[in-house]
N, CA, C and O atoms as a Tinker XYZ file with bonds, in Angstrom:
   404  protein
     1  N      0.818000   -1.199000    0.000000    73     2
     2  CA     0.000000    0.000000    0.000000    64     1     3
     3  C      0.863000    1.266000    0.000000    63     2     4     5
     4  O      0.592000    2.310000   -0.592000    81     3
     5  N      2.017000    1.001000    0.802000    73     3     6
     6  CA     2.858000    2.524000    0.657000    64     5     7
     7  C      3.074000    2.610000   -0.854000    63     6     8     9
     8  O      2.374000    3.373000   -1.519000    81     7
     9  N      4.043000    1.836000   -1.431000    73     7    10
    10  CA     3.936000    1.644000   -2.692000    64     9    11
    11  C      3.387000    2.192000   -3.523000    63    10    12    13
    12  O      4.059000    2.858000   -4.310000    81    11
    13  N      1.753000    2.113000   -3.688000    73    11    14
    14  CA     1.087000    2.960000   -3.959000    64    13    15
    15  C      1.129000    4.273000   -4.099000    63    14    16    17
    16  O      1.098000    4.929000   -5.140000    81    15
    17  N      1.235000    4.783000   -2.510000    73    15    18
    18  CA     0.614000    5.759000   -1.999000    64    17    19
    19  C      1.936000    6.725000   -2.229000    63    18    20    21
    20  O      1.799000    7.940000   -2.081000    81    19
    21  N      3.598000    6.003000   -2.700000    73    19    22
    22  CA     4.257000    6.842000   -2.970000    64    21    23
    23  C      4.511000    6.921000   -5.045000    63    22    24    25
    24  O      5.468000    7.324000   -5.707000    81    23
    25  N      3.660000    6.549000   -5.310000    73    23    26
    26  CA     3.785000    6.357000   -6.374000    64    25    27
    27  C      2.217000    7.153000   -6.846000    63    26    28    29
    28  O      1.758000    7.009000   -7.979000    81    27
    29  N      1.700000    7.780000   -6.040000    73    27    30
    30  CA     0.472000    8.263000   -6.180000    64    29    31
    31  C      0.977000    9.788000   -5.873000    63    30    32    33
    32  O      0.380000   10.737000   -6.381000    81    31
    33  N      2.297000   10.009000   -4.872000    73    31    34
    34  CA     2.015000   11.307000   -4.351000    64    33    35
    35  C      3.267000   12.052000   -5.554000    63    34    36    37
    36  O      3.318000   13.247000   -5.846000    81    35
    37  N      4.272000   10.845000   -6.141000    73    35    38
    38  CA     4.901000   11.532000   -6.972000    64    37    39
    39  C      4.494000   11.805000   -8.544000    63    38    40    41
    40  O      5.151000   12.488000   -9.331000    81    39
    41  N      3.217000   11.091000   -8.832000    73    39    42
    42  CA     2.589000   11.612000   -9.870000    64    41    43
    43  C      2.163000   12.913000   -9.489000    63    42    44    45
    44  O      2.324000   13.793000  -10.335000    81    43
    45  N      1.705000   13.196000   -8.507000    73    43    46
    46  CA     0.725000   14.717000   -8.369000    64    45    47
    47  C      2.248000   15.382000   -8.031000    63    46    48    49
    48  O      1.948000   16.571000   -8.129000    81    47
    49  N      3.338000   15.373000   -7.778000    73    47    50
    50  CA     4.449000   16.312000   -7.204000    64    49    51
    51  C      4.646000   16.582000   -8.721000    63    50    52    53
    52  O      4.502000   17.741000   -9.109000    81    51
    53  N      5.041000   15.371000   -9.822000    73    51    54
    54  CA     4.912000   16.018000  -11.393000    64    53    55
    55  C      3.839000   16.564000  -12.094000    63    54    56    57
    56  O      4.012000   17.196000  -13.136000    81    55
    57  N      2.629000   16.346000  -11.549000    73    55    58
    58  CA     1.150000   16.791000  -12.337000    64    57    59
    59  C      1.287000   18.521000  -11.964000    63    58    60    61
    60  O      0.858000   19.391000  -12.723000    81    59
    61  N      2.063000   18.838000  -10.466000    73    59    62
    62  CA     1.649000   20.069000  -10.133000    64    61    63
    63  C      2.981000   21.180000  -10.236000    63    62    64    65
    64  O      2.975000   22.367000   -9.912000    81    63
    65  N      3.815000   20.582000  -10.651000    73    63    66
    66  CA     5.242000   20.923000  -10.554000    64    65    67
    67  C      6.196000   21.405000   -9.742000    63    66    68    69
    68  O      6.981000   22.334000   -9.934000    81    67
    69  N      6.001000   20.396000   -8.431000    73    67    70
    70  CA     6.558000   20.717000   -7.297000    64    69    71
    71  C      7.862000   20.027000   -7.794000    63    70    72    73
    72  O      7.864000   18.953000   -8.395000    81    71
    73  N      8.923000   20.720000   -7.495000    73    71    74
    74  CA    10.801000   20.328000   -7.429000    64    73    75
    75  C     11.504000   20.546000   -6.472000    63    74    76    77
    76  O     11.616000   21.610000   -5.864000    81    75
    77  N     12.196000   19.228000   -6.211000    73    75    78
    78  CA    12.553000   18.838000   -4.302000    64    77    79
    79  C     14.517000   19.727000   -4.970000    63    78    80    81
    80  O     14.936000   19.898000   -6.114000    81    79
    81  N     15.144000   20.039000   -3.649000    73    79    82
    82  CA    16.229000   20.708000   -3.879000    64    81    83
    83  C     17.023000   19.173000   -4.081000    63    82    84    85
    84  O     16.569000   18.163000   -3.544000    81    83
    85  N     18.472000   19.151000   -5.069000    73    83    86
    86  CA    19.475000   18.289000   -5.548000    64    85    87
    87  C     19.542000   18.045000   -3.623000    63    86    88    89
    88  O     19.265000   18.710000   -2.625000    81    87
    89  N     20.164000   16.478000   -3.991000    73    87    90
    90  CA    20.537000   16.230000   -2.356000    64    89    91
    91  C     21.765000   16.814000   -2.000000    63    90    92    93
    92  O     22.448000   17.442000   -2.809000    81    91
    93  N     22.027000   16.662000   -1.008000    73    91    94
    94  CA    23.314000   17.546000   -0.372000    64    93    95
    95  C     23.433000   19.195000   -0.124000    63    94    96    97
    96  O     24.328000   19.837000    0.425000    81    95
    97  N     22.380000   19.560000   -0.644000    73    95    98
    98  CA    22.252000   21.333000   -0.632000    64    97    99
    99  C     21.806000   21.306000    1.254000    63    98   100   101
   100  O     21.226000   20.431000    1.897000    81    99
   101  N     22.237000   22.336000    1.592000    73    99   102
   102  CA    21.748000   22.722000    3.420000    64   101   103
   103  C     21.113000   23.169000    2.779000    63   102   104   105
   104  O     21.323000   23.469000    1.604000    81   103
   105  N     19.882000   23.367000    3.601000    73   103   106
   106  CA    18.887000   24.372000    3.495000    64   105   107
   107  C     19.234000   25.627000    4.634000    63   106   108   109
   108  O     19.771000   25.648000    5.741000    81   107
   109  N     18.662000   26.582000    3.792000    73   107   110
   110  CA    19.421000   27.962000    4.592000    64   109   111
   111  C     17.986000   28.881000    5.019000    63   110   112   113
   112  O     17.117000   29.181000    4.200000    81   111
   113  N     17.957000   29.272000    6.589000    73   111   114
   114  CA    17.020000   30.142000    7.052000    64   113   115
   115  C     15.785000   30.474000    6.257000    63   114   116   117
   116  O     15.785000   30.583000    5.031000    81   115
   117  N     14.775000   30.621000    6.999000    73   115   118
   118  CA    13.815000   31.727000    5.698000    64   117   119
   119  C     14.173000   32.896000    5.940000    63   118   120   121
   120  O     13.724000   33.732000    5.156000    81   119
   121  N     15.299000   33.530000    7.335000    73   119   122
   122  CA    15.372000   35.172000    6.483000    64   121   123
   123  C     16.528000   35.457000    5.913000    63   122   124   125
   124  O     16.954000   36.603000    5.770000    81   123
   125  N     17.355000   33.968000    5.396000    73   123   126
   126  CA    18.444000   34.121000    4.603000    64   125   127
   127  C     17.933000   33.800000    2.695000    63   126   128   129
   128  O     18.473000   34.193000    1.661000    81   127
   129  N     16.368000   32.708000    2.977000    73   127   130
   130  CA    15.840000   32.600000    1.679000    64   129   131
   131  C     14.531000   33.998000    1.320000    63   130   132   133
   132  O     13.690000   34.233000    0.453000    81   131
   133  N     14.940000   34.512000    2.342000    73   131   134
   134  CA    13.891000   35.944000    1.869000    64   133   135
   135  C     15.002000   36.571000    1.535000    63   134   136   137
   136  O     14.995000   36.852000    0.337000    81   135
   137  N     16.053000   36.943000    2.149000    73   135   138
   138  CA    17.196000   37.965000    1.120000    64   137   139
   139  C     17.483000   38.107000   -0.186000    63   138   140   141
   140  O     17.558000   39.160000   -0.821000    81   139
   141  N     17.700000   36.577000   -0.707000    73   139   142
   142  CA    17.865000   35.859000   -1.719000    64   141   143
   143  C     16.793000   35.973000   -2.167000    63   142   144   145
   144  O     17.226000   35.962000   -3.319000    81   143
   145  N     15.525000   36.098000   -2.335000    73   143   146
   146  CA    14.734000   36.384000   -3.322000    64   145   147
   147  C     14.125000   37.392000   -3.386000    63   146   148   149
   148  O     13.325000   37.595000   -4.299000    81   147
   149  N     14.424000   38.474000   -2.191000    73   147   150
   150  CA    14.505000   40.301000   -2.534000    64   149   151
   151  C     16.055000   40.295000   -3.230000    63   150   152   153
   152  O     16.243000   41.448000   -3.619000    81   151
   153  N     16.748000   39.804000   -3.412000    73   151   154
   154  CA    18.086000   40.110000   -4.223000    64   153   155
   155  C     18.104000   39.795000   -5.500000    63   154   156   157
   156  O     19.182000   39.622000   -6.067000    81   155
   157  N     16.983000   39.679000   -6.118000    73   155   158
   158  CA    16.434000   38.889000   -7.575000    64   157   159
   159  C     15.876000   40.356000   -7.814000    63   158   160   161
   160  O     15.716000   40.351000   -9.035000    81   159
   161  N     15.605000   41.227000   -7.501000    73   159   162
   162  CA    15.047000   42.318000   -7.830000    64   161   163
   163  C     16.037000   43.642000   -8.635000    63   162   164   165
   164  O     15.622000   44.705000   -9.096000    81   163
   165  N     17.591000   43.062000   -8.585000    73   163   166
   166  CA    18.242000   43.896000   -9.007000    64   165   167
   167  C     19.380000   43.377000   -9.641000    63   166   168   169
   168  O     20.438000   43.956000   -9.885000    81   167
   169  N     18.872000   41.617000  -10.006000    73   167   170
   170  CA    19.901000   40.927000  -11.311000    64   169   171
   171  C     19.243000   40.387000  -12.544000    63   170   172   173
   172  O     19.199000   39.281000  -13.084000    81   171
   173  N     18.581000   41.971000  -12.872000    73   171   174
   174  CA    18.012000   41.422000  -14.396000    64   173   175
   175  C     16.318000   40.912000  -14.505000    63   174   176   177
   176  O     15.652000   41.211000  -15.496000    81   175
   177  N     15.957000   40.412000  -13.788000    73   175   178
   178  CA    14.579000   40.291000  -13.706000    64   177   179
   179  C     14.066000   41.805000  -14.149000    63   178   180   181
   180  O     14.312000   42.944000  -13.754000    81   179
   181  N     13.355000   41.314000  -15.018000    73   179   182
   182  CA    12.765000   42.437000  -15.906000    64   181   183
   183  C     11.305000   42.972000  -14.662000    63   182   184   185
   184  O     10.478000   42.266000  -14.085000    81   183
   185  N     11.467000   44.131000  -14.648000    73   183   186
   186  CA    10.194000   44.460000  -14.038000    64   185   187
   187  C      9.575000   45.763000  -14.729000    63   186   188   189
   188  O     10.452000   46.333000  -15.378000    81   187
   189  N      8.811000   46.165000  -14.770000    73   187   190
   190  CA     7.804000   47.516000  -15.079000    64   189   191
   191  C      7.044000   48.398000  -13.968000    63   190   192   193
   192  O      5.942000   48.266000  -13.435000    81   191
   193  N      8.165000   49.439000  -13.819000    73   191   194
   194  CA     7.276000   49.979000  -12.242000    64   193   195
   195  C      6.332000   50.323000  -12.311000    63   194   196   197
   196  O      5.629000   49.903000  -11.392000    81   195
   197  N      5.640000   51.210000  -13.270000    73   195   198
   198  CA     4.431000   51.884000  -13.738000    64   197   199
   199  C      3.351000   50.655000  -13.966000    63   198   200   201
   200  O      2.189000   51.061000  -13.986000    81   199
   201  N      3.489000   49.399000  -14.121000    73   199   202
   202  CA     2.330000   48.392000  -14.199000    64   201   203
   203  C      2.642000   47.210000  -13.192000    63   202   204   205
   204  O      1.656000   46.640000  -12.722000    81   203
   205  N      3.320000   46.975000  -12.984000    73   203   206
   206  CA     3.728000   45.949000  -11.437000    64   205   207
   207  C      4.853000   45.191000  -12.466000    63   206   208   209
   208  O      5.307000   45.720000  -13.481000    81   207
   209  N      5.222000   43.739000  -11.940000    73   207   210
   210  CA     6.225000   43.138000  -12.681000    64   209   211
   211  C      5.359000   42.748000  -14.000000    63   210   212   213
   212  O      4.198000   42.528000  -14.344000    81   211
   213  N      6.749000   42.811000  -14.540000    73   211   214
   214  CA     6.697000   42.834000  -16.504000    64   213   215
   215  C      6.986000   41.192000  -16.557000    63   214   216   217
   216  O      8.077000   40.678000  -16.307000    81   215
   217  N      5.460000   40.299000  -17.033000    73   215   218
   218  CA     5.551000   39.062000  -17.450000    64   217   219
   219  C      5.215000   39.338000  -18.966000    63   218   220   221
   220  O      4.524000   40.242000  -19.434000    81   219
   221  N      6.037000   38.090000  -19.757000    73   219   222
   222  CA     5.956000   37.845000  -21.330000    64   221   223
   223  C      4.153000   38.044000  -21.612000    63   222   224   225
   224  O      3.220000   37.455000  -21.066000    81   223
   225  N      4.146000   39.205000  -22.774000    73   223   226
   226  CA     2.802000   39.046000  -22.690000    64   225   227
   227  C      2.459000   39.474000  -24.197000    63   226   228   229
   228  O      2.628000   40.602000  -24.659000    81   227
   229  N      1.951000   38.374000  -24.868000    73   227   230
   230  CA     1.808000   38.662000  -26.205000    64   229   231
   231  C     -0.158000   39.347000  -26.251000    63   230   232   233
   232  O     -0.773000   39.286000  -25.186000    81   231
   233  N     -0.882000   39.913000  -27.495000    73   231   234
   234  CA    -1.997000   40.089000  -27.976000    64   233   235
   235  C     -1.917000   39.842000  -29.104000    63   234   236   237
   236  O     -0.933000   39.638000  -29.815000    81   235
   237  N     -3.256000   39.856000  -29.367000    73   235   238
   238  CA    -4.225000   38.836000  -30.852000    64   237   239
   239  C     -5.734000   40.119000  -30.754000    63   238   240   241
   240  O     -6.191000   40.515000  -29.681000    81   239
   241  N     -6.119000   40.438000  -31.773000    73   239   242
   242  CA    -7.517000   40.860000  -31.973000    64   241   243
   243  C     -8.556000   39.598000  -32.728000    63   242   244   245
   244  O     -8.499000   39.015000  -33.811000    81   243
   245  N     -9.391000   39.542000  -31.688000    73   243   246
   246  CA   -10.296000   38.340000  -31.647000    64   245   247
   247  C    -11.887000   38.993000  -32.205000    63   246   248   249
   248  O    -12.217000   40.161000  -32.005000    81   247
   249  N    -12.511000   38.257000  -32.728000    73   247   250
   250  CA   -13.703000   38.524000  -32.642000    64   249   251
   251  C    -14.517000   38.052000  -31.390000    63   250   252   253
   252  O    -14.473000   36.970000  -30.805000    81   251
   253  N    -15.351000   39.282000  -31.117000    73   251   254
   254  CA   -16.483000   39.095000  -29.707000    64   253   255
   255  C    -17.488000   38.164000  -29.912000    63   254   256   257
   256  O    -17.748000   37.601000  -30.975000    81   255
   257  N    -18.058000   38.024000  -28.806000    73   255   258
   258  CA   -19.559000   37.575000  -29.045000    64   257   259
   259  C    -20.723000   38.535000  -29.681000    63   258   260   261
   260  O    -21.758000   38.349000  -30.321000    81   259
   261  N    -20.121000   39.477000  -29.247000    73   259   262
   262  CA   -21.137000   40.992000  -30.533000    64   261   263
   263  C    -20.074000   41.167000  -31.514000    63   262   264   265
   264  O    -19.696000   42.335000  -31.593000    81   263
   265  N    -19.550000   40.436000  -32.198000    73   263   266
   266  CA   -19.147000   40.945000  -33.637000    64   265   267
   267  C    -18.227000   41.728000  -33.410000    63   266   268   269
   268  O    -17.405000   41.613000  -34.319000    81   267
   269  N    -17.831000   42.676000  -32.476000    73   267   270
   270  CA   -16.679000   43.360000  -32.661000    64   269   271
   271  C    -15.308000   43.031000  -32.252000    63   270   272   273
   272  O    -15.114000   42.272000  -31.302000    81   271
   273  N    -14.311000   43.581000  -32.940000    73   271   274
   274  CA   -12.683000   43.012000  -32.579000    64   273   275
   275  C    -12.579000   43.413000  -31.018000    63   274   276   277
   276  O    -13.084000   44.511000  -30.781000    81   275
   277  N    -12.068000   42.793000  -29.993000    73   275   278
   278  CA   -11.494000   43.104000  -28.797000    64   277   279
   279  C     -9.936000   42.323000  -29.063000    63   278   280   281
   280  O     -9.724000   41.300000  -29.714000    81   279
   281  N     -9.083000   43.074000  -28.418000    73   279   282
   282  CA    -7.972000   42.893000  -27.685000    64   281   283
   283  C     -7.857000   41.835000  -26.470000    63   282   284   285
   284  O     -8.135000   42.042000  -25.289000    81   283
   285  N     -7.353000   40.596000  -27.089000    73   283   286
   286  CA    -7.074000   39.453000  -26.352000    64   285   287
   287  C     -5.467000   39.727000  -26.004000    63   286   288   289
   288  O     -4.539000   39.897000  -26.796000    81   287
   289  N     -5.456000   39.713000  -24.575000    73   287   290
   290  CA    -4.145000   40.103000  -24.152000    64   289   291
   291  C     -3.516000   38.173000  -23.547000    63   290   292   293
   292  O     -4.416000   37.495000  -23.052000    81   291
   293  N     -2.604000   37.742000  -23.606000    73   291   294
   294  CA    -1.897000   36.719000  -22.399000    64   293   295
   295  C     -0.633000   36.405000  -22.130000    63   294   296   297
   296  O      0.392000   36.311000  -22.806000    81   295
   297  N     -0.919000   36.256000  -20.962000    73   295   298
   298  CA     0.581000   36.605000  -20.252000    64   297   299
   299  C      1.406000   35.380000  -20.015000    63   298   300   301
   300  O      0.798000   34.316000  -19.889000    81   299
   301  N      2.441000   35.388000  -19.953000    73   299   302
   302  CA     3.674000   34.365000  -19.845000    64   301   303
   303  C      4.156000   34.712000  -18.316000    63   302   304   305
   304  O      4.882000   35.706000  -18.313000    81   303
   305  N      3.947000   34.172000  -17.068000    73   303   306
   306  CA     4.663000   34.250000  -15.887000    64   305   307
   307  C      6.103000   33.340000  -15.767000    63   306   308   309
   308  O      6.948000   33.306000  -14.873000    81   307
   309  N      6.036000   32.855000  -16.644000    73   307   310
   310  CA     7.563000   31.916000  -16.571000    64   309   311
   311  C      8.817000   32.943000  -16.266000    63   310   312   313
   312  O      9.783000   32.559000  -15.607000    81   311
   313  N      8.737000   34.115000  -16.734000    73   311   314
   314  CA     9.871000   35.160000  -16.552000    64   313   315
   315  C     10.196000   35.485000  -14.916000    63   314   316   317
   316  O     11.327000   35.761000  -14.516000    81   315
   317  N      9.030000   35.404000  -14.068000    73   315   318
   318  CA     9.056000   35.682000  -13.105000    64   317   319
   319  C      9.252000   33.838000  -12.184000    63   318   320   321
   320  O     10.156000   33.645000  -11.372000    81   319
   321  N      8.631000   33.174000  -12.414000    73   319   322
   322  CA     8.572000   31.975000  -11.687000    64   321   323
   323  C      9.465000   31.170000  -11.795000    63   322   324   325
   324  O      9.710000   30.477000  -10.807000    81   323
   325  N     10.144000   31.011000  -12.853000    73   323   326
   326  CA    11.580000   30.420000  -12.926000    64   325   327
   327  C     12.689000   31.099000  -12.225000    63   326   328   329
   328  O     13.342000   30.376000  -11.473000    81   327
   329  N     13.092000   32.534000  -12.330000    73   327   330
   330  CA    14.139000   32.653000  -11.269000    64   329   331
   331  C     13.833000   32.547000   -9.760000    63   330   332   333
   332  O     14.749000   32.450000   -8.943000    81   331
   333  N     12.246000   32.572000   -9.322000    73   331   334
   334  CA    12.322000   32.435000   -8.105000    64   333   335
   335  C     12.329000   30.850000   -7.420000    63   334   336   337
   336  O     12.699000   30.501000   -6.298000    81   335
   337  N     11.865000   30.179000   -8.361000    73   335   338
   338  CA    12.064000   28.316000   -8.112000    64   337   339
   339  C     13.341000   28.027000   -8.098000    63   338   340   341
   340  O     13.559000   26.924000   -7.595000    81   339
   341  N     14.498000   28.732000   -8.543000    73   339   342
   342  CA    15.735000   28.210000   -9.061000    64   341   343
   343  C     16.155000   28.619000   -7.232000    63   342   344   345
   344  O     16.617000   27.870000   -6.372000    81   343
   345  N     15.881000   29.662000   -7.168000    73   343   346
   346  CA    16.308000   30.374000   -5.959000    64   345   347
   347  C     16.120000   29.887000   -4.946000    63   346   348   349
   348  O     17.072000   29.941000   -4.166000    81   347
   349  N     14.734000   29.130000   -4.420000    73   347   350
   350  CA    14.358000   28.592000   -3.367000    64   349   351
   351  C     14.910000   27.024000   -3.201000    63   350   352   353
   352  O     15.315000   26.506000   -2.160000    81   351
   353  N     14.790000   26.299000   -4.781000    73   351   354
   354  CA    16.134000   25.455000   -4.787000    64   353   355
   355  C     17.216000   25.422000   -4.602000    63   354   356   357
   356  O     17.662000   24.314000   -4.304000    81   355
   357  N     17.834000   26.164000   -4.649000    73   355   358
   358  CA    19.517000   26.508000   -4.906000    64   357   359
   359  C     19.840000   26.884000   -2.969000    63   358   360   361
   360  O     20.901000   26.775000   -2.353000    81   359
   361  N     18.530000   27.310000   -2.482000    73   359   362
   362  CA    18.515000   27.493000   -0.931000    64   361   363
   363  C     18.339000   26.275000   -0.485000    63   362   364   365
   364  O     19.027000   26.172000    0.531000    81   363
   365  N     17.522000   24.829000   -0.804000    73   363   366
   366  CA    17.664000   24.055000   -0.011000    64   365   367
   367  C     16.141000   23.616000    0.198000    63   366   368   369
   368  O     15.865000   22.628000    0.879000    81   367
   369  N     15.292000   24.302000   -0.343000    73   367   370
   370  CA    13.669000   24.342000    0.141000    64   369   371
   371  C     13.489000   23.492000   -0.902000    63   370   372   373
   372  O     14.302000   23.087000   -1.732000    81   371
   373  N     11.662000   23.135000   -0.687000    73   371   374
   374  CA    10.998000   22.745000   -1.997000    64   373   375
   375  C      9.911000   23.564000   -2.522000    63   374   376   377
   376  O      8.910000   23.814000   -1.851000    81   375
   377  N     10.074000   23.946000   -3.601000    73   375   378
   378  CA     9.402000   24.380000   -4.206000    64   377   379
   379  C      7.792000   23.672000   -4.718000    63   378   380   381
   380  O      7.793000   22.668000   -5.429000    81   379
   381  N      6.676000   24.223000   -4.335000    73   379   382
   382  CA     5.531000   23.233000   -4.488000    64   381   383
   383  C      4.677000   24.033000   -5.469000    63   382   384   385
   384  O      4.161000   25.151000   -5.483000    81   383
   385  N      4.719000   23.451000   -5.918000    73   383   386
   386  CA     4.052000   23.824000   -7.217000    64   385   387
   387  C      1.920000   23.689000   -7.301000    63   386   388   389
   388  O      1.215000   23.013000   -6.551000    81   387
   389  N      1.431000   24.645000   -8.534000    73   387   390
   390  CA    -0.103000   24.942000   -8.145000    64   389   391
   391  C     -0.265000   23.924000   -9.027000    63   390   392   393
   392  O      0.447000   23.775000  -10.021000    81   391
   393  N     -1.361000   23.061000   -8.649000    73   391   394
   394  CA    -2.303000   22.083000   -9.907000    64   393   395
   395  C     -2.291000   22.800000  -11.652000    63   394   396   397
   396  O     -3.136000   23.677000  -11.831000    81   395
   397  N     -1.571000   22.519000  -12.612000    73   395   398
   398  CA    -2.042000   23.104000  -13.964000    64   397   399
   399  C     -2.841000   22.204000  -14.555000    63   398   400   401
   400  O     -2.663000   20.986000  -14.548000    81   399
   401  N     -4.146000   23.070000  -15.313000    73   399   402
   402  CA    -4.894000   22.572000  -15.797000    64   401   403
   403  C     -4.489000   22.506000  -17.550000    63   402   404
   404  O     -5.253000   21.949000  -18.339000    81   403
């Protein structure tokens, strides 16, 4: 039954994209892994002060349900969620990831 039940919990750790840190990393404080990811704020992470952080965000003009063109906007968060997963890894944590549909 464990068997199972670990073979059940590491399908959903890949279904949801939770990533455990490489072995041998210490894990370091949370107010040494909060530094470290306020210190991501000033190596390149693209941000936009005037609209909050700047995620990849392409548009398309779609037709409505009344016939007229609207502006289909969507956004890419990978810009932002990848350096901070790398970060909380590279500290020692796990990163747990949301259900994608």
């Amino acid at each position: 039954m464990s068997r199972l039940r670990d073979g059940w919990g590491r399908y959903r750790d890949r279904r949801k994209g939770t990533k455990y840190p490489d072995s041998g990393v210490t894990s370091l404080s949370a107010q040494e892994v909060r530094a470290a990811l306020l210190a991501l704020n000033g190596t390149g992470l693209s941000r936009r002060w005037s609209r909050g952080p700047y995620v990849g965000r392409q548009w398309t003009y779609e037709k409505g349900p009344d016939g007229h063109r609207h502006k289909v906007v969507r956004f890419d968060s990978r810009h932002m969620r990848d350096p901070l997963r790398n970060t909380v890894l590279e500290a020692g944590w796990t990163w747990r990831g949301v259900l994608r549909l």
